[in-house]
N, C-alpha and C positions, 0 to 999 in steps of 0.2 A: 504494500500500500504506500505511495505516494500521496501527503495531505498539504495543503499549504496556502501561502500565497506567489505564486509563481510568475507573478508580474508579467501575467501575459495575458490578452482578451483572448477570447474560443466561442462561435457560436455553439462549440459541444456544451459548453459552462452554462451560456444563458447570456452572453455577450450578443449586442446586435453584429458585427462582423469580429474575424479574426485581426489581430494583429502579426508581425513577423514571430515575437515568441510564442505566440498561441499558435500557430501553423508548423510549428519547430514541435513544440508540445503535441500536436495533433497528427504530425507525424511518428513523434516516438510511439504515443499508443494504439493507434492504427497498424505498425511494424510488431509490437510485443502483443497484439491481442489482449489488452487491457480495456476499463470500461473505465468511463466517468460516470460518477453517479449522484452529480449531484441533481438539484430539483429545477434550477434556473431562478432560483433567490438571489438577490445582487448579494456581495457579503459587504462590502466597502460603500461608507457614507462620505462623499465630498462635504467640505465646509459652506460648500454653495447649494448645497443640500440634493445632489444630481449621485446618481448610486449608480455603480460596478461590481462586475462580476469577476471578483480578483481569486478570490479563492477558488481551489480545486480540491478533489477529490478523486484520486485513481486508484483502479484496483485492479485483479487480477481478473480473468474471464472467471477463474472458477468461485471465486470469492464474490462475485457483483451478484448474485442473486439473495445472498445473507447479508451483505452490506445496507446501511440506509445512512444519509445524511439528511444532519437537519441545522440549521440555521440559526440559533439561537436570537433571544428580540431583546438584544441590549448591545449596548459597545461597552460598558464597563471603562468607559472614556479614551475608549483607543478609537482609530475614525476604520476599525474592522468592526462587523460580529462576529464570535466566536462562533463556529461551527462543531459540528460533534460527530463523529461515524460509530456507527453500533453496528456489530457485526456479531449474527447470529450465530456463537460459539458452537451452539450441538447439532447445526445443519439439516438436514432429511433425515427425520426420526428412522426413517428403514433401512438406515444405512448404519450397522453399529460398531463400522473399527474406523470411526471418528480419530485422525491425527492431526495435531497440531502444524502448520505450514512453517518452515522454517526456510530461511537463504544464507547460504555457504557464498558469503562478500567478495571473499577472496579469489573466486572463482569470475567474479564478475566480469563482462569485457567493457572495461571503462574506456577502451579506446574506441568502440562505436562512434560511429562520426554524429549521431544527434543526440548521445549524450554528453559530446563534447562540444558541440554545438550550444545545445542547452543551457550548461553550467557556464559557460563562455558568456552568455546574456546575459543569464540572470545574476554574475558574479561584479556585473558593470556596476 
């Protein structure tokens, strides 16, 4: 799971168009088979009072059907809402050798060119 603010617009998010990082984003999870799942609630309050969809929410294909986010209705005076993802731990009750998903990091290929791409933006 990927959660955040990624400093990118995505009509996947609830953005009216993409931006370059949101299309950089929208390529990574379209290549890994992952879902966004959020609702298309803006999370970010401009001081002009004009709202974006900054936050994200990514998951795995096999995880996006127990996932849910939600949007929480305060900023707790940051100009985000905090968002929450609940992820339905015990899965398809008919299914009972329930395991935990775990990632071996080390193994990761960090040299993928849009995750190098990615971290290259959002590190600006």
């Amino acid at each position: 799971m990927i959660t955040g603010d990624l400093i990118g617009k995505s009509t996947m998010w609830g953005s009216e168009s993409s931006d370059e990082r949101g299309r950089l984003l929208e390529e990574f999870i379209e290549s890994n088979g992952a879902v966004v799942i959020n609702t298309g609630q803006p999370t970010y309050q401009h001081y002009s009072g004009t709202q974006s969809h900054l936050d994200v929410a990514i998951v795995s294909s096999d995880l996006a059907a127990r996932a849910n986010w939600t949007v929480l209705n305060t900023t707790m005076g940051s100009d985000h809402n905090p968002t929450l993802v609940k992820i339905d731990e015990l899965g398809d009750p008919h299914i009972n050798d329930y395991r935990p998903h775990s990632c071996n990091m080390t193994r990761a290929d960090w040299s993928h060119r849009n995750l190098r791409a990615l971290f290259a933006t959002v590190s600006k």
